[in-house]
One Martini backbone bead per residue (centre of mass of N, CA, C, O) as a GRO file, in nm:
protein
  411
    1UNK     BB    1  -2.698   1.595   1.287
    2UNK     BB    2  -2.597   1.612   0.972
    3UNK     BB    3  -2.331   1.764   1.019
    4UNK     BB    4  -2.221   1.490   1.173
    5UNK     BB    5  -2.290   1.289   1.008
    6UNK     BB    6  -2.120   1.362   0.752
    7UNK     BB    7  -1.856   1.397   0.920
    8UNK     BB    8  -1.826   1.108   0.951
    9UNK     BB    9  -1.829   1.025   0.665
   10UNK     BB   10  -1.555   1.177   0.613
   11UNK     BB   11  -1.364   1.006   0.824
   12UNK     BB   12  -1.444   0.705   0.699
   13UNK     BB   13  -1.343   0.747   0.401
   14UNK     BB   14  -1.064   0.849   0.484
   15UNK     BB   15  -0.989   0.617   0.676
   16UNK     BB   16  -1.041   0.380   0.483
   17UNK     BB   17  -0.826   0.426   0.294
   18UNK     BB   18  -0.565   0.402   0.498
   19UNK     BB   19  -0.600   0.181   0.758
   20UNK     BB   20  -0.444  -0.062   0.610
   21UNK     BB   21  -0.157   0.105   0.597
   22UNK     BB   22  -0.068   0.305   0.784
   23UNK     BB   23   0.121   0.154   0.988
   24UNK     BB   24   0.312   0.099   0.761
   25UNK     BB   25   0.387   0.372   0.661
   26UNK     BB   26   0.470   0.501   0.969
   27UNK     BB   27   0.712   0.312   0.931
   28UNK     BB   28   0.857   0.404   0.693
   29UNK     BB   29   0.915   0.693   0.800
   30UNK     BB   30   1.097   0.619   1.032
   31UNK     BB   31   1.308   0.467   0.847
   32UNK     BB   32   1.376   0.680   0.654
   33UNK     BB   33   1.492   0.893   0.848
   34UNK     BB   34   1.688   0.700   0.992
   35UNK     BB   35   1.850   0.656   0.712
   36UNK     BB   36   1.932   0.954   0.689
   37UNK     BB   37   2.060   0.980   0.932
   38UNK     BB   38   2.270   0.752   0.893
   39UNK     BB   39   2.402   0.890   0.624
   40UNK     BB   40   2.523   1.102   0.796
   41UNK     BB   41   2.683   0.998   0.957
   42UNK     BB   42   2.883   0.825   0.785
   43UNK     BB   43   2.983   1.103   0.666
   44UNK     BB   44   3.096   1.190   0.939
   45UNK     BB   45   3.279   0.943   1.052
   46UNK     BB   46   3.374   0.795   0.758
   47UNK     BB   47   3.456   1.090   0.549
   48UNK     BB   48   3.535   1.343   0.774
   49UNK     BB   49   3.758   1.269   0.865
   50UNK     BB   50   4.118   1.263   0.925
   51UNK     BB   51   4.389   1.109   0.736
   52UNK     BB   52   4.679   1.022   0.736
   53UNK     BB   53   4.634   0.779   0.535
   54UNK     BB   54   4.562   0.571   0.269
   55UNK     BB   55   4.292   0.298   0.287
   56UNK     BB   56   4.145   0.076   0.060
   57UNK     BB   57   3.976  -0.089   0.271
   58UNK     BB   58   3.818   0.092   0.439
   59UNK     BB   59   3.718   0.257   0.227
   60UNK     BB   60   3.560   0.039   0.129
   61UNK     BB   61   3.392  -0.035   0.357
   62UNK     BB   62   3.256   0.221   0.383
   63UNK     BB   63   3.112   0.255   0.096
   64UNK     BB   64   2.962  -0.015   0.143
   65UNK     BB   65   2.799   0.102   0.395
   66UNK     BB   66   2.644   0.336   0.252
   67UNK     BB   67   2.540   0.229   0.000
   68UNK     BB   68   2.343   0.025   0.174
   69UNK     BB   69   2.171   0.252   0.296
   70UNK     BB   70   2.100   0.369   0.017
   71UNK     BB   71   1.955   0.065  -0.052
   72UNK     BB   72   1.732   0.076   0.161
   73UNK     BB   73   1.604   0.377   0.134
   74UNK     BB   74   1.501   0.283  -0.183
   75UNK     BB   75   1.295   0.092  -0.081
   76UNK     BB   76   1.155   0.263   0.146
   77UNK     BB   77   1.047   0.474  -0.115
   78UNK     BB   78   0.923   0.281  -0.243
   79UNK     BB   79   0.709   0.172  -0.113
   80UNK     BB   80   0.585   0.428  -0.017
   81UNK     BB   81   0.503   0.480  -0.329
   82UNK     BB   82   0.297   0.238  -0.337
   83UNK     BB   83   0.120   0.338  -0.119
   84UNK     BB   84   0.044   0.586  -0.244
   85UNK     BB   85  -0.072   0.512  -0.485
   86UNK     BB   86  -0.313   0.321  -0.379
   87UNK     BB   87  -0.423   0.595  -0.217
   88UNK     BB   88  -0.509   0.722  -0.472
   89UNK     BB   89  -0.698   0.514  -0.622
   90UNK     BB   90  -0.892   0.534  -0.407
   91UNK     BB   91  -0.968   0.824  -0.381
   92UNK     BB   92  -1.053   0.871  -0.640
   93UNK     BB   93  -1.325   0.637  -0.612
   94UNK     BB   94  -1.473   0.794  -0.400
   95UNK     BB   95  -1.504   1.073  -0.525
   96UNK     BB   96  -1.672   0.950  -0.789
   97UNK     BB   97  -1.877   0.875  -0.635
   98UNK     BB   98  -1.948   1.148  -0.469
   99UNK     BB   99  -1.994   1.287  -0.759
  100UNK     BB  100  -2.220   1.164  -0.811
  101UNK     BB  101  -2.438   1.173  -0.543
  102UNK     BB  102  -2.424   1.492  -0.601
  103UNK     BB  103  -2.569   1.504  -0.873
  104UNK     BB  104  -2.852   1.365  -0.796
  105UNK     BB  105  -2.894   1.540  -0.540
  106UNK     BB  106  -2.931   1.812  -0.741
  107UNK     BB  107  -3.153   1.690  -0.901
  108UNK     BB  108  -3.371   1.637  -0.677
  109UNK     BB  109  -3.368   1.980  -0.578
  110UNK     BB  110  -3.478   2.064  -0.841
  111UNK     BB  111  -3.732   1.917  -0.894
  112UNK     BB  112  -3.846   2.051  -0.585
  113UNK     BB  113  -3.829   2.335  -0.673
  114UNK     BB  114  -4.014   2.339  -0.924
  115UNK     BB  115  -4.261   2.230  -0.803
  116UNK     BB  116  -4.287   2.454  -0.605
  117UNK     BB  117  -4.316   2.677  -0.825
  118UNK     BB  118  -4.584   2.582  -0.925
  119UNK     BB  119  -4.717   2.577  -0.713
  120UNK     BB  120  -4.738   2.823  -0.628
  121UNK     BB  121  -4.860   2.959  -0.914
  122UNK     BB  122  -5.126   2.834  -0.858
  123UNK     BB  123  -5.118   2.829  -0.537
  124UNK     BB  124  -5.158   2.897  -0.259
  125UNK     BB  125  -5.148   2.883   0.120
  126UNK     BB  126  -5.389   2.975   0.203
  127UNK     BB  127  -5.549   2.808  -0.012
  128UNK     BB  128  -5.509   2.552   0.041
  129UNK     BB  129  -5.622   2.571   0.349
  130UNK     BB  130  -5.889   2.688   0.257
  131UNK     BB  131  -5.963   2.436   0.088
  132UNK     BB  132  -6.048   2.263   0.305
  133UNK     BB  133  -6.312   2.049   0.474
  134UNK     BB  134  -6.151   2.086   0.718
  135UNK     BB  135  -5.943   2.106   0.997
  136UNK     BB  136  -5.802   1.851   0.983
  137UNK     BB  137  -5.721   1.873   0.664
  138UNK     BB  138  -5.540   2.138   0.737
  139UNK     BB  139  -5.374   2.061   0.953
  140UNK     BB  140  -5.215   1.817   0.745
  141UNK     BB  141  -5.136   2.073   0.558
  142UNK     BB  142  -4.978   2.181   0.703
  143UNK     BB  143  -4.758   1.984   0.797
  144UNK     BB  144  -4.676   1.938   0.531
  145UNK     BB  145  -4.540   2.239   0.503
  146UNK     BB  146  -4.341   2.180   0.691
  147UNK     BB  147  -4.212   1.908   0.597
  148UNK     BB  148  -4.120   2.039   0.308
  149UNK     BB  149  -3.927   2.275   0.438
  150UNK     BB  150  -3.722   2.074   0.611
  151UNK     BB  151  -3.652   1.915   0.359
  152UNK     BB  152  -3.521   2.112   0.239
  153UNK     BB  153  -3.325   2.181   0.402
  154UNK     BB  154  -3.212   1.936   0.436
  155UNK     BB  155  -3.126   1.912   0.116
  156UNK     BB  156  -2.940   2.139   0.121
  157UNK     BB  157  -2.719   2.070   0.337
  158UNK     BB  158  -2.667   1.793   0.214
  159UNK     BB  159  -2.493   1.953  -0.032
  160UNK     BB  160  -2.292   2.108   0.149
  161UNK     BB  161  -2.151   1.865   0.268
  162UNK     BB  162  -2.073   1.727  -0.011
  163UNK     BB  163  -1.919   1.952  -0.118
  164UNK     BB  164  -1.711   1.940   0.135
  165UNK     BB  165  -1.600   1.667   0.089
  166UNK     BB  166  -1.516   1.677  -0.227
  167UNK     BB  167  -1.288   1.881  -0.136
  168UNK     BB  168  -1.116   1.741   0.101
  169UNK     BB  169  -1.069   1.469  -0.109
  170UNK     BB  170  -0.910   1.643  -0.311
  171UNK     BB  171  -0.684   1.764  -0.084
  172UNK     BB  172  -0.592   1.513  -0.031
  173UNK     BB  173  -0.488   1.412  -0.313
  174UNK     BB  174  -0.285   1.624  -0.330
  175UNK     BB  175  -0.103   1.599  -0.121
  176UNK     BB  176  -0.046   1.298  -0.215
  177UNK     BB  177   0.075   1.376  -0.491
  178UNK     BB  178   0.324   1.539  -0.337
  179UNK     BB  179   0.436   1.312  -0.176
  180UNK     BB  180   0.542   1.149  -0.422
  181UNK     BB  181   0.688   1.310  -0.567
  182UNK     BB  182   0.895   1.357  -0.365
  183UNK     BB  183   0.988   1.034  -0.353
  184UNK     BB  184   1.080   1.052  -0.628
  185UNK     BB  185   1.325   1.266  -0.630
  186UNK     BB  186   1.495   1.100  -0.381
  187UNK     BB  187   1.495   0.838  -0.572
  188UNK     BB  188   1.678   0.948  -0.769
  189UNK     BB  189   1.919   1.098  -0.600
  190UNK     BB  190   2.019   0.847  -0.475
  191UNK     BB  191   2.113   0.718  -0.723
  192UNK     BB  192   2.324   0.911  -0.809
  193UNK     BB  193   2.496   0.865  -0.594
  194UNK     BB  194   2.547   0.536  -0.632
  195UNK     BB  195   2.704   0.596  -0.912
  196UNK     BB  196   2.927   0.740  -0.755
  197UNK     BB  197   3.020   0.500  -0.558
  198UNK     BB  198   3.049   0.282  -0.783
  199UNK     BB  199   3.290   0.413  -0.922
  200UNK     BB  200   3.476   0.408  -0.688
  201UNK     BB  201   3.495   0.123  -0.592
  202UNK     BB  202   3.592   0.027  -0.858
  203UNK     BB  203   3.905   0.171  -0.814
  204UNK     BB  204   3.963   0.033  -0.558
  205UNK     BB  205   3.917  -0.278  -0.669
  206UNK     BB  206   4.169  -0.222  -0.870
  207UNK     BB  207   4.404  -0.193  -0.636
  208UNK     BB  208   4.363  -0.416  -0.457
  209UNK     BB  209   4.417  -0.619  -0.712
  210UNK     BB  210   4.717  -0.503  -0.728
  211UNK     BB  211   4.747  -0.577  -0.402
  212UNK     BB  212   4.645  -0.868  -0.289
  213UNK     BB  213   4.799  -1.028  -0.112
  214UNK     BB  214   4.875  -0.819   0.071
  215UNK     BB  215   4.581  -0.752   0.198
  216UNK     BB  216   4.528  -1.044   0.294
  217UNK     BB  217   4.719  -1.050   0.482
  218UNK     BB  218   4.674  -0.792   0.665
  219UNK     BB  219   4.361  -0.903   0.734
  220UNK     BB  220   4.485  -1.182   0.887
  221UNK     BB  221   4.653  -1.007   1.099
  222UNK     BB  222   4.403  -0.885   1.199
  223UNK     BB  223   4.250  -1.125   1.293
  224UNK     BB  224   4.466  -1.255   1.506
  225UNK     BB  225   4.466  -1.021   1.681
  226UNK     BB  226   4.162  -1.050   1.765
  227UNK     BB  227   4.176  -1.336   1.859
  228UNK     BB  228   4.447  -1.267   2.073
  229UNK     BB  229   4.223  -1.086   2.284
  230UNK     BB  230   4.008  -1.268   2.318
  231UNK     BB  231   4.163  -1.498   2.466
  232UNK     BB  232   4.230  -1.355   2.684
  233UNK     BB  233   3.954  -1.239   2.822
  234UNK     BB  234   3.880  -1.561   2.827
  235UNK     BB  235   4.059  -1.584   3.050
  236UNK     BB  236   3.975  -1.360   3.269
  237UNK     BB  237   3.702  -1.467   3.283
  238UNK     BB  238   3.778  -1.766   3.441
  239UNK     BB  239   3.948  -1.669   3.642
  240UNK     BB  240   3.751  -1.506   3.800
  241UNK     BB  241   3.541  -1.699   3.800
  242UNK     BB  242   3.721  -1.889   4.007
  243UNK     BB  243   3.792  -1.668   4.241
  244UNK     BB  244   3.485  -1.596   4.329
  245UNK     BB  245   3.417  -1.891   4.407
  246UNK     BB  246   3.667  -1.938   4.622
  247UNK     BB  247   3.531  -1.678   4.788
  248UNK     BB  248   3.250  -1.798   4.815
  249UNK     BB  249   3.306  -2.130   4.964
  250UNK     BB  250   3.475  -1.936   5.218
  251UNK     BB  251   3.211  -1.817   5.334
  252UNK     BB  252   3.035  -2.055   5.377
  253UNK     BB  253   3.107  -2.256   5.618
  254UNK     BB  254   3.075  -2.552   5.477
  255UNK     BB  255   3.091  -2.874   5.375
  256UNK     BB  256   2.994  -2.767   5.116
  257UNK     BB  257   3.059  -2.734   4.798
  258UNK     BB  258   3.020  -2.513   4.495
  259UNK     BB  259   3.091  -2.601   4.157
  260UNK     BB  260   3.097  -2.417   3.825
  261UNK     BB  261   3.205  -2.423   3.531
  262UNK     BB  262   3.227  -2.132   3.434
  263UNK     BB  263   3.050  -2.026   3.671
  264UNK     BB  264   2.877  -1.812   3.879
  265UNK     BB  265   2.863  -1.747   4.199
  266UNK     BB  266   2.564  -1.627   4.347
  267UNK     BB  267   2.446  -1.424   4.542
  268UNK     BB  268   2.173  -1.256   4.593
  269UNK     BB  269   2.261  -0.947   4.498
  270UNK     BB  270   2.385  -1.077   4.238
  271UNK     BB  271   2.139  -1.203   4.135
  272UNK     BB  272   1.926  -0.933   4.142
  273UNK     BB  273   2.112  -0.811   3.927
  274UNK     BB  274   2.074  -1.040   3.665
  275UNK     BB  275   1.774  -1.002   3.671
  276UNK     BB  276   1.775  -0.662   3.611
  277UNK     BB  277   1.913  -0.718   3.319
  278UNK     BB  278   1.753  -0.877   3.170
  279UNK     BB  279   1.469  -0.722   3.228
  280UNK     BB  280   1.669  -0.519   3.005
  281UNK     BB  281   1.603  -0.674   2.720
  282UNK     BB  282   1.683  -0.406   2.470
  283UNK     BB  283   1.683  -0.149   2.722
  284UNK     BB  284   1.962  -0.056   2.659
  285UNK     BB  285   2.248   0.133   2.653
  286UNK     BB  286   2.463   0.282   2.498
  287UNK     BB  287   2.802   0.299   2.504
  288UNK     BB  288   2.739   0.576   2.333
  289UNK     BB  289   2.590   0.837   2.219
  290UNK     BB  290   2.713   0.849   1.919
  291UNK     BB  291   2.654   0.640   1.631
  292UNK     BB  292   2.774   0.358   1.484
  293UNK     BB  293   2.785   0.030   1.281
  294UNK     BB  294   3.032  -0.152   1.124
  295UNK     BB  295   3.026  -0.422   1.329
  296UNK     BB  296   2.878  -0.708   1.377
  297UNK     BB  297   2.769  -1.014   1.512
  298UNK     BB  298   3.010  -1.294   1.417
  299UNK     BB  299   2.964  -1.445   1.133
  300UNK     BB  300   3.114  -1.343   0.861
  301UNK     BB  301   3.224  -1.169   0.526
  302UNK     BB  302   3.400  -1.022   0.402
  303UNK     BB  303   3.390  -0.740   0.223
  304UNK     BB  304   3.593  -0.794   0.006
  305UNK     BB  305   3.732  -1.114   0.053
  306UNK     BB  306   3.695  -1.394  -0.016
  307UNK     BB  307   3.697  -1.669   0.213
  308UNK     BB  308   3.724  -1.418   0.466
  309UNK     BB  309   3.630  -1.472   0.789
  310UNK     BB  310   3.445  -1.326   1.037
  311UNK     BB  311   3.467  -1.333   1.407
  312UNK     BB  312   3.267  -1.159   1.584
  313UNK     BB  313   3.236  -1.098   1.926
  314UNK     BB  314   3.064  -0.791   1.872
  315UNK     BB  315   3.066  -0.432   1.859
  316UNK     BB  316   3.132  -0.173   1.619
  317UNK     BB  317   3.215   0.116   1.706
  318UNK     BB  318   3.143   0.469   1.557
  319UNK     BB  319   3.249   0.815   1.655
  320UNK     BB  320   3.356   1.045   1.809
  321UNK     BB  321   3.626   1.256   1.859
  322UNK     BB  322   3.689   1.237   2.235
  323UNK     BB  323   3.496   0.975   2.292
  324UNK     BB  324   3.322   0.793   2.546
  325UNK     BB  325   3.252   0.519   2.784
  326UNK     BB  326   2.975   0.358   2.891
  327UNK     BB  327   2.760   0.189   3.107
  328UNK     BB  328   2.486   0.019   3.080
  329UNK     BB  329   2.525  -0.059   3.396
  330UNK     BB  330   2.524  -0.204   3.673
  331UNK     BB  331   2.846  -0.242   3.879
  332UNK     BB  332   3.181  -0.397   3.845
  333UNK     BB  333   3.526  -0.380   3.806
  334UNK     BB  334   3.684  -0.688   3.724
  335UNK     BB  335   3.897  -0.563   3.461
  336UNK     BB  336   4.196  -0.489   3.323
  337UNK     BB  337   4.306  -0.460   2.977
  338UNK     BB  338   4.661  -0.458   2.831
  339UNK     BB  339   4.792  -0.385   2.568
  340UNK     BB  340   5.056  -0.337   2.398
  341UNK     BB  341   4.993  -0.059   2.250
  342UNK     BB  342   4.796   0.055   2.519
  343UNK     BB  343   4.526  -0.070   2.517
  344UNK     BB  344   4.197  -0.076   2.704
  345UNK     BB  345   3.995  -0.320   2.876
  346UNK     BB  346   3.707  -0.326   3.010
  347UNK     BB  347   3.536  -0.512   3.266
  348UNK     BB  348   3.236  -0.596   3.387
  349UNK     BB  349   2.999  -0.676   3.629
  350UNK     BB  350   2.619  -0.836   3.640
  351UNK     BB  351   2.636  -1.055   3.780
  352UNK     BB  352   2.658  -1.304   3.487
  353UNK     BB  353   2.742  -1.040   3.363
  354UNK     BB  354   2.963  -0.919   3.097
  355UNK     BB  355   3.111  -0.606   2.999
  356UNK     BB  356   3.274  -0.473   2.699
  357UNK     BB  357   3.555  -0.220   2.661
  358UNK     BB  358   3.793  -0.200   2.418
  359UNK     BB  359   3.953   0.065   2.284
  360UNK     BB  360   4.067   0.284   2.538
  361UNK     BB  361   4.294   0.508   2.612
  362UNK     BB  362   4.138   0.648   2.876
  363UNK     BB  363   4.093   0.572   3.240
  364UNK     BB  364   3.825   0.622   3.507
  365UNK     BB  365   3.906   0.345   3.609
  366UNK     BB  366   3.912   0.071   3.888
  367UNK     BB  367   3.954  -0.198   4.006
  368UNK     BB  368   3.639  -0.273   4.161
  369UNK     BB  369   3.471  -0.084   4.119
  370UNK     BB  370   3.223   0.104   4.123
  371UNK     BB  371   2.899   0.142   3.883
  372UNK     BB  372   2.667   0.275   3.671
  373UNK     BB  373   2.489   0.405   3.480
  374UNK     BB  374   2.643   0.628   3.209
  375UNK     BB  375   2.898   0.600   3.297
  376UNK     BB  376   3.253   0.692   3.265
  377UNK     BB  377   3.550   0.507   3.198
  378UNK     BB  378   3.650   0.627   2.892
  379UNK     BB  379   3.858   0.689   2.628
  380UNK     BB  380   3.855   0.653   2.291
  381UNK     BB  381   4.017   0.556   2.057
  382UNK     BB  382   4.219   0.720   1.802
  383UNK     BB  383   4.310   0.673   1.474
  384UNK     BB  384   4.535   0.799   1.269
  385UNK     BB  385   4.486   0.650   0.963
  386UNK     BB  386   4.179   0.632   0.974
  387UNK     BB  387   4.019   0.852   1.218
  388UNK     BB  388   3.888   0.649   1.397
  389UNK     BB  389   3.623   0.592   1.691
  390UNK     BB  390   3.617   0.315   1.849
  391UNK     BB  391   3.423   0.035   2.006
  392UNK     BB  392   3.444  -0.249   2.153
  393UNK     BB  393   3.166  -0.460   2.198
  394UNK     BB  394   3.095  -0.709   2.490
  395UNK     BB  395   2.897  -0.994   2.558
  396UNK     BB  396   2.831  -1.178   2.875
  397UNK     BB  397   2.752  -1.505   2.984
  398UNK     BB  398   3.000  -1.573   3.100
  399UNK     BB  399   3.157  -1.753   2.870
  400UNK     BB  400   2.910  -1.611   2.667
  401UNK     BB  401   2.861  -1.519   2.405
  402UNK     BB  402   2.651  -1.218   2.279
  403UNK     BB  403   2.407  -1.039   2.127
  404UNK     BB  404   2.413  -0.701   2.185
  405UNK     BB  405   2.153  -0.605   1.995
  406UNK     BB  406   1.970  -0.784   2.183
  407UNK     BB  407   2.006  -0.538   2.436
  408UNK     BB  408   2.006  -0.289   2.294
  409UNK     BB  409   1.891  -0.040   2.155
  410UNK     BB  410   1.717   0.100   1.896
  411UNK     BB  411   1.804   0.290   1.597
   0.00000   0.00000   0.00000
């Protein structure tokens, strides 16, 4: 009993001076990794590819983005160590307690043994019990060196629980201290990078600026390119969608007619496959297998030169040379768009719900057939400038573009 109660004295220790911040811990750790992860990617995907010719936007995008994760990895290991530090000031409190309540202990014990030492030394157990005045008086004479024996026992007994607990937190202790330390030189390095990275960046930031109106241009042209490709694919979908439509109201042979302007007319069929993507809203699968987002979804400022902002239609994704796009959910190929360049964009349809799937090499998929979650559909083409294999990724409900982040899973 007494060393399961000890046992348990030292595991409520133990764990109250954790359970505060445990699960926010645990959550650091877990964000550190993957920032970890996130910067192998970053180095693998944006600066070890093979670059056809040195471009200095590109170049300094991708800096910017290394930088950004190794300064937010650089937060998430303060955070850790400030976390480490309150517990090991906790522990140490802990100790100092355990350590009085140990030394009153020893105290009360020795001066137990010494007492007993005395008795003994005065007279025996047997003429104690035999100098009784009667058996009753034996009886209790007996019975309390029985429970004087099993006291001292049990003060025995909780001095080695005590000493076993005071060196298992001094052990919590020295491990949380090589923890910390160990944080502290990740954050040391990490900044070193960061010095080396803002260097570069400087040199980068020095090139732009002698040649700023020429990459402003550059910039503005590639922006006018992106918003001409947006507006064909949103004239596809509305398109379809009124031809939809059209073949909807001609299948109902009744006197009414349904229409909706920009909105698909749904079947059963396609009503409970929309619904089924819905309710998978968060949990839907990368269209890469892997890779990382280059660019988020939205108006954002250009990364390099102010007053110019971009209007992402949905997610940059960059993965490895060769890899190929999946779909996301169940569907049909609703339509291919393919550009001037001879890049092809696939639009699949799930219920009132389109994903776009675009710079694409060669495609494994037909206009109309049916796709599976997973399926892949194309090979996403490699620029040979800048090395980068990406994919934009765009989802609609209906006409409505929507934040591809908040349906697919996080990384």
């Amino acid at each position: 009993m007494i060393k399961a109660r000890f046992y348990s004295i030292f595991f409520i220790l133990l764990f109250s001076c954790l359970s505060s911040f445990s699960q926010t811990k645990k959550e650091l750790e877990q964000q550190r990794k993957k920032l970890k992860k996130e910067i192998a990617q970053v180095n693998s995907l944006l600066f070890k590819e093979q670059k056809k010719e040195k471009n200095v936007l590109e170049d300094l995008k991708d800096l910017n983005q290394k930088i950004d994760v190794r300064l937010r990895l650089i937060l998430t290991i303060n955070a850790e160590a400030k976390l480490l530090a309150k517990e090991i000031a906790k522990n140490k409190r802990k100790i100092a307690k355990l350590e009085k309540e140990l030394l009153v202990l020893k105290a009360d014990y020795a001066g137990m043994i010494l007492k007993s030492y005395k008795s003994k030394s005065q007279q025996s157990r047997i003429m104690f019990l035999l100098s009784s005045q009667n058996f009753r008086q034996a009886y209790k004479r007996f019975e309390y060196m029985k429970q004087y024996t099993s006291f001292r026992k049990r003060q025995g007994e909780e001095i080695g629980f005590q000493t076993d607990l005071v060196k298992k937190m001094n052990d919590s202790l020295s491990f949380q201290k090589q923890a910390k330390d160990a944080l502290i030189l990740a954050e040391k390095d990490q900044n070193k990078k960061i010095e080396l990275d803002k260097k570069k960046k400087q040199k980068l930031i020095s090139t732009i600026k002698s040649k700023e109106r020429k990459y402003r241009r550059e910039i503005k042209n590639k922006i006018k390119a992106e918003i001409s490709v947006a507006k064909k694919i949103d004239k596809i979908i509305r398109e379809e969608i009124a031809k939809a439509n059209r073949i909807a109201n001609e299948k109902r042979r009744k006197k009414f007619k349904v229409t909706k302007n920009n909105e698909f007319v749904l079947s059963p069929e396609a009503k409970a496959l929309a619904v089924k993507f819905e309710s998978n809203k968060g949990k839907l699968p990368w269209p890469i297998e892997e890779g990382l987002i280059t660019r988020r979804f939205g108006k954002q400022a250009h990364p390099t030169f102010p007053g110019i902002t971009i209007n992402s239609t949905g997610l940059h994704m960059v993965t490895r040379r060769g890899k190929g796009a999946a779909t996301i959910f169940d569907g049909k190929i609703l339509n291919i768009l393919v550009t001037s360049e001879g890049r092809k964009n696939v639009l699949i349809q799930h219920g009132n719900y389109i994903t776009s799937y675009n710079n694409l090499e060669k495609l494994y998929v037909q206009k109309g057939e049916k796709v599976t979650t997973g399926q892949k559909i194309g090979q996403i083409f490699t620029d040979k400038v800048s090395g980068k294999t990406t994919l934009i990724f765009v989802l609609y409900k209906n006409t409505t573009k929507l934040n591809p982040s908040s349906w697919i899973l996080k990384r």
